[in-house]
C-alpha positions as MATLAB code, in Angstrom:
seq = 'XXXXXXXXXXXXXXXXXXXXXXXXXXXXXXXXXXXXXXXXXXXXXXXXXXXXXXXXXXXXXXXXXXXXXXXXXXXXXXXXXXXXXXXXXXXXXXXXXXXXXXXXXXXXXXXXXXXXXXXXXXXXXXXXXXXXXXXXXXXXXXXXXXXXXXXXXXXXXXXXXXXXXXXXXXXXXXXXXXXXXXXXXXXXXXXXXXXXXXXXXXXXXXXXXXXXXXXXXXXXXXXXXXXXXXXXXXXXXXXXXXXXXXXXXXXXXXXXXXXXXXXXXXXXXXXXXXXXXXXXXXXXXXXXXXXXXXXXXXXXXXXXXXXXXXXXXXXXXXXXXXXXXXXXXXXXXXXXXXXXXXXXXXXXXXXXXXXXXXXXXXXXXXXXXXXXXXXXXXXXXXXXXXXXXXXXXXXXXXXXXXXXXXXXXXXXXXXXXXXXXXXXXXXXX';
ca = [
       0.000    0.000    0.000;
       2.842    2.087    0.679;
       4.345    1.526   -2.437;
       1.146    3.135   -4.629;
       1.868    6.856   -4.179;
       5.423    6.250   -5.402;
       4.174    4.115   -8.491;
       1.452    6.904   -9.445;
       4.230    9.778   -8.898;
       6.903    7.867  -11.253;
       3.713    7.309  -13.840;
       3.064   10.942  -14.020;
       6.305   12.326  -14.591;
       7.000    9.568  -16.637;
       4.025   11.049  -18.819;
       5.464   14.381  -18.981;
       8.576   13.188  -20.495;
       8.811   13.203  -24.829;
       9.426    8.767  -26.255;
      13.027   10.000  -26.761;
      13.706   12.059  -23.771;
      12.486    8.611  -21.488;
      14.166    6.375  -23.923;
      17.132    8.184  -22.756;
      17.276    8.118  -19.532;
      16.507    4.405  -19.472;
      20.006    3.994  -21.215;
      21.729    6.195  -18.618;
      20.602    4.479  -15.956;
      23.587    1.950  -14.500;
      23.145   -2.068  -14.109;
      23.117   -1.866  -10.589;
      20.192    0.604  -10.321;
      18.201   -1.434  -12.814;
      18.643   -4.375  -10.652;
      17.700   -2.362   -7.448;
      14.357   -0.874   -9.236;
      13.640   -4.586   -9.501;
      14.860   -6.450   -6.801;
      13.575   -4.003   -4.207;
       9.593   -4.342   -5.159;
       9.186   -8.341   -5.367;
      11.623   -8.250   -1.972;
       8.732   -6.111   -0.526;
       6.264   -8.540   -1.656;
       7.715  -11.398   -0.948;
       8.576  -10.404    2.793;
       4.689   -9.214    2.721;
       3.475  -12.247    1.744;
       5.533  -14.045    4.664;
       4.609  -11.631    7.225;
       0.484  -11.523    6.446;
      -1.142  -13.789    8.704;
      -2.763  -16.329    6.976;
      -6.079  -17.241    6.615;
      -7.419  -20.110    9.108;
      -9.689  -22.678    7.710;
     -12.415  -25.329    9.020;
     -12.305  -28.874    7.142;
     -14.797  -30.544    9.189;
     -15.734  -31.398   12.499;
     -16.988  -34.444   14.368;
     -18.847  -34.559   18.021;
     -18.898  -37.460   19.998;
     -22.422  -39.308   19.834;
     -23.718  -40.555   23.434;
     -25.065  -43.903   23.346;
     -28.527  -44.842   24.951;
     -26.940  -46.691   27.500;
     -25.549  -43.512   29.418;
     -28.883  -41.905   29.662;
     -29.655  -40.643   32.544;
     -33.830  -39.636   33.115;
     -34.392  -37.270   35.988;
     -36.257  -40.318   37.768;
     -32.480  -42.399   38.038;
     -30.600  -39.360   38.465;
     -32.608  -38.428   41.986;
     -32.910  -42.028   42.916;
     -28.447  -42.011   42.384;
     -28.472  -38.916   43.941;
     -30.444  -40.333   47.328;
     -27.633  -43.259   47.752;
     -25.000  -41.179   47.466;
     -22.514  -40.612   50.035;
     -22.373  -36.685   50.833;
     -25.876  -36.116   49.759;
     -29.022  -35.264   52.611;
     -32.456  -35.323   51.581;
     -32.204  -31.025   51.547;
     -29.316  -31.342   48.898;
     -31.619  -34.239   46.292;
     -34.561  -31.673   46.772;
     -32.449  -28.675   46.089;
     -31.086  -30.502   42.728;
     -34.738  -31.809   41.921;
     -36.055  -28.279   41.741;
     -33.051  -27.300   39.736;
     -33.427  -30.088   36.824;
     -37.322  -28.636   37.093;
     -36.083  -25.604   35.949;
     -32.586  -26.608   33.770;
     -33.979  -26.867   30.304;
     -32.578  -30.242   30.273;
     -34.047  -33.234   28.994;
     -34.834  -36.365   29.837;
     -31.874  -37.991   27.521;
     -29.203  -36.080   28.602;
     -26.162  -39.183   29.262;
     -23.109  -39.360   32.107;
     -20.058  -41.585   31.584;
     -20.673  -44.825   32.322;
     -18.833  -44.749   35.738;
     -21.444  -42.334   37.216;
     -23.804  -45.379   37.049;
     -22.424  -46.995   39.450;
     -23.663  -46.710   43.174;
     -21.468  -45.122   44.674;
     -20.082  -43.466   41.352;
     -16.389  -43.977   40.630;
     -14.143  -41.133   40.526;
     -11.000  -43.148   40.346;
      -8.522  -42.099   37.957;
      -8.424  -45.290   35.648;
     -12.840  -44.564   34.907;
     -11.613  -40.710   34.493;
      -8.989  -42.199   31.195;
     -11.462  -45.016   30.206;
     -14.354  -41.843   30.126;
     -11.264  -39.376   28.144;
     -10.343  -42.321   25.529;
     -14.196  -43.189   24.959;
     -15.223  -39.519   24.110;
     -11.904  -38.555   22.399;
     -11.082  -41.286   20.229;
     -14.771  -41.796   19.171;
     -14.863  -37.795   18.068;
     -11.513  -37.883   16.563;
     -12.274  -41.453   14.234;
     -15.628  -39.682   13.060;
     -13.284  -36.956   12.110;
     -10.835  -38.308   10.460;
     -13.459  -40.544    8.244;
     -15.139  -37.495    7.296;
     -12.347  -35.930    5.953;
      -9.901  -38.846    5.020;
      -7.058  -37.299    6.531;
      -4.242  -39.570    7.336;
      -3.148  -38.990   11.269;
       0.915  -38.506    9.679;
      -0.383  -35.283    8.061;
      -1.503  -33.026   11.104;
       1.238  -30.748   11.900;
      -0.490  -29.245   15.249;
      -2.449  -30.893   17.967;
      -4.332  -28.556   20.157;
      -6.551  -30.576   22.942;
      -8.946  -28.467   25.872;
     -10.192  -30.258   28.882;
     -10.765  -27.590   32.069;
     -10.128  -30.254   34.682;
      -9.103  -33.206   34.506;
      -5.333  -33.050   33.246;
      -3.422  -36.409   33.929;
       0.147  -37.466   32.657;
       1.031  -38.115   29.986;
      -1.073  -35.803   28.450;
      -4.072  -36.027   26.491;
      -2.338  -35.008   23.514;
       0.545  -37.705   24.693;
      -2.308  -40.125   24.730;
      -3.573  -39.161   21.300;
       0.071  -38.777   19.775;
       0.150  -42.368   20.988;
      -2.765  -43.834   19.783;
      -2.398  -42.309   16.285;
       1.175  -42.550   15.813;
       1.467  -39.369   14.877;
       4.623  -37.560   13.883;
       7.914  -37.192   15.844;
       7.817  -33.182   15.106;
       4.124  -32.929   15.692;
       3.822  -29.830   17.459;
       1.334  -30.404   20.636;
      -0.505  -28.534   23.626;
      -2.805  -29.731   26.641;
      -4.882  -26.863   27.726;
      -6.636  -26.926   31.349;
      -8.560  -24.971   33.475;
      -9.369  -22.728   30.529;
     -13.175  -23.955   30.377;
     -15.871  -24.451   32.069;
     -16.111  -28.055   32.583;
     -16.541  -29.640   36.335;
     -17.186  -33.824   37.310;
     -19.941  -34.900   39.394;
     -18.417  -33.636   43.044;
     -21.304  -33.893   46.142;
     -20.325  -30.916   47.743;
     -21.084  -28.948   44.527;
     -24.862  -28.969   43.438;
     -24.676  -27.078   40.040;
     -22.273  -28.633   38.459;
     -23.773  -32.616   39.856;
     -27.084  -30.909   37.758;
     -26.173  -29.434   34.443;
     -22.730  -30.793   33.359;
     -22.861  -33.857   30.797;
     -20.832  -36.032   28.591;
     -19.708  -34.820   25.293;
     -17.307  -33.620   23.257;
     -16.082  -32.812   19.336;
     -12.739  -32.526   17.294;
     -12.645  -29.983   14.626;
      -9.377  -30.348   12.212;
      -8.394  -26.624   10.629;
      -5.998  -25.824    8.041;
      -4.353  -22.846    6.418;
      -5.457  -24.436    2.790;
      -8.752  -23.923    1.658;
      -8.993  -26.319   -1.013;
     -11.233  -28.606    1.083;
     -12.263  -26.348    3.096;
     -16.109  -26.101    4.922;
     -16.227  -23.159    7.471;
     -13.805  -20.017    7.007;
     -12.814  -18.522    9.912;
     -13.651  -14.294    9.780;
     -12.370  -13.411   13.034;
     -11.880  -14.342   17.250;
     -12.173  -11.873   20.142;
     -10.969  -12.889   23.374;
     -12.075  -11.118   26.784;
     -10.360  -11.746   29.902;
     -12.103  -10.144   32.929;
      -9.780  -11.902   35.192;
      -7.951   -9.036   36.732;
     -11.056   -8.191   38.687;
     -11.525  -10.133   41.773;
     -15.336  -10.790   41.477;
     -14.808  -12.068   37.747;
     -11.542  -13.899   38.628;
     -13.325  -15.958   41.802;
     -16.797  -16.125   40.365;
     -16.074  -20.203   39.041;
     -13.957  -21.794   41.170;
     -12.612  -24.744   42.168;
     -12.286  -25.729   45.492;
     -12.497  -27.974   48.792;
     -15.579  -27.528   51.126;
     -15.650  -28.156   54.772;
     -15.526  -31.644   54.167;
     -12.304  -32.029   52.112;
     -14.529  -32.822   48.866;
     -13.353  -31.085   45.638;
     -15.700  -29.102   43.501;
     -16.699  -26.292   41.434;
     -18.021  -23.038   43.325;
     -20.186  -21.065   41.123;
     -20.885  -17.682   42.565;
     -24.371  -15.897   42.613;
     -22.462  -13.037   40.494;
     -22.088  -15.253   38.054;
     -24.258  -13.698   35.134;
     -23.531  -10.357   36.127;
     -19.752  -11.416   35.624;
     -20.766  -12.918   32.186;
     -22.669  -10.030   31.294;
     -19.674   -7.744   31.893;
     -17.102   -9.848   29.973;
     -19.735  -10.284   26.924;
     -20.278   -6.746   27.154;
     -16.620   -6.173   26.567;
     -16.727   -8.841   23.787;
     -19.487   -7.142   22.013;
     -17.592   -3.906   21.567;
     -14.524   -5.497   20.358;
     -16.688   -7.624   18.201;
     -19.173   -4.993   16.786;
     -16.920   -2.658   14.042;
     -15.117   -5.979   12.933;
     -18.486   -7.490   11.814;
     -21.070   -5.158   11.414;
     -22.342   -3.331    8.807;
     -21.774    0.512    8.124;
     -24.997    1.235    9.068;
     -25.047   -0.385   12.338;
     -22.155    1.310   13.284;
     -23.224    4.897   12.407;
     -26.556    4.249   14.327;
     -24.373    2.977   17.672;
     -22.065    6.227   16.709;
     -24.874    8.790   16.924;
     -26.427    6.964   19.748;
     -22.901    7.504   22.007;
     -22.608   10.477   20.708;
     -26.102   11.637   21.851;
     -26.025   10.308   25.341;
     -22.747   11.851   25.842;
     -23.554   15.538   24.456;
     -27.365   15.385   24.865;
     -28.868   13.401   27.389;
     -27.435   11.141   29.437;
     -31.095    9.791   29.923;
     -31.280    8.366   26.532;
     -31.500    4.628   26.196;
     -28.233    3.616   24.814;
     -28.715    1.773   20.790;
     -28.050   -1.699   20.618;
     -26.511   -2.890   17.954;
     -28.489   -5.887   16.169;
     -26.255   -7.841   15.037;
     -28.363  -10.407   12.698;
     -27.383   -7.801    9.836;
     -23.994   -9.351   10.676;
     -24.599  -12.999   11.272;
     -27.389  -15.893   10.310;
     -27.048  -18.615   12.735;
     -26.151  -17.937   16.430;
     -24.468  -20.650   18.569;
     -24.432  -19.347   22.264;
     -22.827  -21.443   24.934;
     -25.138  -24.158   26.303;
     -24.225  -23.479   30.025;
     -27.919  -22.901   31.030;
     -31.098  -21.593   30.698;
     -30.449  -18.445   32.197;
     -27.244  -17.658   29.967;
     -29.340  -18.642   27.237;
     -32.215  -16.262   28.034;
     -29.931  -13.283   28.815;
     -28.082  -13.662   25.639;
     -31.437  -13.684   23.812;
     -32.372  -10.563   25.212;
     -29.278   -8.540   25.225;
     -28.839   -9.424   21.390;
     -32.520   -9.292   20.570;
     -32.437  -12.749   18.960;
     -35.555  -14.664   17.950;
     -36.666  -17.629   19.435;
     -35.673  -19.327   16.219;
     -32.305  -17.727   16.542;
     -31.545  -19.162   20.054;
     -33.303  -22.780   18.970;
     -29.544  -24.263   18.311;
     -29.022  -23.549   21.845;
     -31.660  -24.728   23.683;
     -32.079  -27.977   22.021;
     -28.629  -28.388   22.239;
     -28.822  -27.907   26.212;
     -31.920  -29.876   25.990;
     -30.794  -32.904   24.350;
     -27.033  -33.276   25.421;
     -27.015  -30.931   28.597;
     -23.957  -28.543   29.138;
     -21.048  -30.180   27.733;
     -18.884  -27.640   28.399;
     -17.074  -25.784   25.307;
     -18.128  -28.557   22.792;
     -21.640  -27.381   23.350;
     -20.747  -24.972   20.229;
     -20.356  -27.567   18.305;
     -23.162  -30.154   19.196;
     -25.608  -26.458   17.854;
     -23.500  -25.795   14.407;
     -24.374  -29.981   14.244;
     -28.131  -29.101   14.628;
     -28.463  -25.836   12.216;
     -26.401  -28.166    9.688;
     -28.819  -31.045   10.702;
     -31.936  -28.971   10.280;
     -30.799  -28.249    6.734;
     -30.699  -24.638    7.547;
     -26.948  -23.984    6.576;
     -26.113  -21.903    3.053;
     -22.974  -20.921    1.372;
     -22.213  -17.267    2.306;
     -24.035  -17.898    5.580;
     -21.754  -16.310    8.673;
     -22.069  -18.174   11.972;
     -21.466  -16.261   15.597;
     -20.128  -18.777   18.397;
     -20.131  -17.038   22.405;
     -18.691  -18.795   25.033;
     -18.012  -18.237   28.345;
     -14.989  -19.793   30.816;
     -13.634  -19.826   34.319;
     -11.073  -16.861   34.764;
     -13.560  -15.171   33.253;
     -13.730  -15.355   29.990;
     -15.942  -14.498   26.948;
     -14.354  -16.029   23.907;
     -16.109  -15.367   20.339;
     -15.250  -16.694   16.691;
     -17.269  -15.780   13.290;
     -16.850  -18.092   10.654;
     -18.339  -18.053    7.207;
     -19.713  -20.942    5.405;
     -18.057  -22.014    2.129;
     -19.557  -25.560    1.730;
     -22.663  -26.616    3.429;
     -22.606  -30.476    4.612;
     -23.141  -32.644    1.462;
     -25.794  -34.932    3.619;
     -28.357  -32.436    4.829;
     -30.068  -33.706    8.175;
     -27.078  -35.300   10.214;
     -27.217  -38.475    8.834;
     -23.385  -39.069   10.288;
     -24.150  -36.735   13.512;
     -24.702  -36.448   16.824;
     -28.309  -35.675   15.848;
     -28.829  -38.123   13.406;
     -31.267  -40.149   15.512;
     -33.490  -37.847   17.140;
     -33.737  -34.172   14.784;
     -36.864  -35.038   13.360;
     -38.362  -34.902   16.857;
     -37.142  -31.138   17.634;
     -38.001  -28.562   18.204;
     -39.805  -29.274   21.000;
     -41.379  -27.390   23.974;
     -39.514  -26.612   27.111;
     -41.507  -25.634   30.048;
     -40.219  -23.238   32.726;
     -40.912  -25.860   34.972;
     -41.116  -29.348   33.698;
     -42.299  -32.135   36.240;
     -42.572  -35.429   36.467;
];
């Protein structure tokens, strides 16, 4: 860019110049200075071309499909919860009314070892539970896109809590055989994530199994899912934010996760802060010269005026909010003024597979792509939220929609004909 006032300048006075005059002073120019004018311009490009960050691509993605056999109706789950060690009768009532009021359903599924009575929590259930959801997501994925495990050059692999050694990417550099250079990272405590503790009652009620592997590249050839751009907002630096999910012992020496009653006002703050960040990157003109003259207005005119919110389904098509719960849910919907149609990834997600953490994301992009509702050209907002706190956002547009309409290879291959459906505020049983 720098270059093109120079260029023009050089084109205009080489217009002033006579055929013979320019002629000329070509042949009085020395070797050296030819070779400069040359060298010097693709040296510039090439350096920019090595320097430009480079586009980041989405081949496919897989999520790991619960069998029937982990279900887990509400009916079991209090009748578990009852013969529990750590639980009183207060603590099975307290998570009844909870599940009443969850949005989840009634085929939600825990890892097998949560069956038992009393569950185990021993470390070799924790790997046999990591291998099971893991390997079955990354086979799926690697099927899909026929991608031989000796050509991934990075392994990335996110689990909040649970973080034994070796690794999970050891254990998946293992089981692969993946290269000697492969370049690989284990990231913990980053999500939110907890396993079923009986000191903590929130996480015993929402958190379920699940999980997904998503393979990206820097080529685009085979590309499904471009990604547009990621905001990351880190309210950690406050106390309140930092404290507001956290894990640790209660009086009785049982590990958990504390979730704090400031915990939406916390999310609201960091999504807030997201929003802004987010907002000129993706939305249109007009959008931004309406949120312009509304700042503008409360700051010169009247601080009393109601501050514009942006509406950002100029910018986006399909929404995919983090399944955490029904109340992040609603308060998403109304900040962002989404439809209920809008928000329907989300809650059937949360419905059908509870809150599985950071795949959630992906079990919703499953469902719009099951529903048939994905187009080429269509852009695609993912929010989600994490201990520390966090507010983490990626917009990706859609280059090739799946080939197979209705998720006959998904996670909601065998029950998307039967949602929508209705969730009460309250559902009983």
């Amino acid at each position: 860019i720098a270059a093109v006032p120079f260029a023009a300048s050089a084109l205009l006075k080489a217009a002033e110049l006579g055929p013979e005059e320019l002629l000329a002073r070509l042949r009085a120019l020395r070797p050296v200075h030819m070779f400069l004018a040359a060298f010097v311009p693709a040296a510039a490009a090439a350096v920019y071309l090595k320097l430009r960050p480079r586009a980041v691509y989405m081949v496919d993605y897989a999520c790991f499909r619960t069998s029937p056999s982990c279900r887990v109706p509400f009916a079991a789950f209090q009748e578990h919860a009852r013969v529990w060690p750590g639980f009183d009768e207060r603590s099975v009532r307290f998570m009844s009314r909870l599940l009443e009021r969850s949005g989840l359903g009634e085929e939600t599924c825990l890892p097998y070892a949560q069956h038992y009575i009393p569950p185990s929590r021993d470390l070799e259930s924790s790997r046999a539970e990591v291998e099971l959801i893991v390997f079955s997501a990354i086979d799926d994925l690697l099927a899909k896109t026929k991608v031989a495990p000796e050509d991934i050059d990075i392994l990335v692999v996110n689990c909040s809590l649970f973080a034994p050694t070796p690794s999970f990417a050891d254990m998946i550099v293992n089981r692969y055989n993946l290269r000697k250079d492969v370049r690989n990272v284990h990231l913990a405590g980053m999500g939110c994530s907890a396993g079923l503790i009986s000191a903590m009652l929130l996480p015993n009620c929402l958190f379920r199994m699940g999980g997904a592997a998503v393979l990206l590249s820097t080529n685009g050839a085979n590309a499904r899912f471009r990604l547009a751009r990621v905001v990351r907002t880190l309210t950690g630096a406050q106390d309140g934010a930092y404290r507001c999910v956290y894990q640790e012992e209660d009086d009785r020496g049982n590990v958990g996760i504390n979730l704090s009653k400031d915990l939406m006002s916390v999310a609201g703050e960091a999504l807030k802060a997201n929003i802004t960040a987010m907002g000129p990157l993706v939305l249109p003109a007009s959008e931004q010269l309406l949120f312009a003259l509304s700042f503008i207005a409360r700051k010169v005119v009247n601080r009393g005026i109601k501050p514009y919110i942006p509406d950002f389904r100029t910018a986006f098509e399909h929404f995919c909010i983090h399944a955490g719960g029904r109340a992040v849910i609603d308060e998403l919907q109304r900040s962002l003024t989404l439809s209920d149609e809008q928000v329907e990834a989300s809650r059937m997600t949360l419905h059908r597979f509870g809150n599985t953490s950071s795949s959630s994301l992906w079990y919703e992009l499953a469902y719009v792509e099951a529903k048939g509702r994905m187009r080429k050209g269509d852009r695609v907002w993912m929010i989600g939220f994490g201990s520390g706190f966090k507010c983490n956002s990626a917009a990706w547009e859609c280059i090739r929609p799946p080939a197979a309409p209705g998720g006959a290879d998904g996670p909601w291959a065998a029950c998307v004909h039967r949602y929508p459906v209705d969730i009460p505020d309250v559902l009983k049983h």
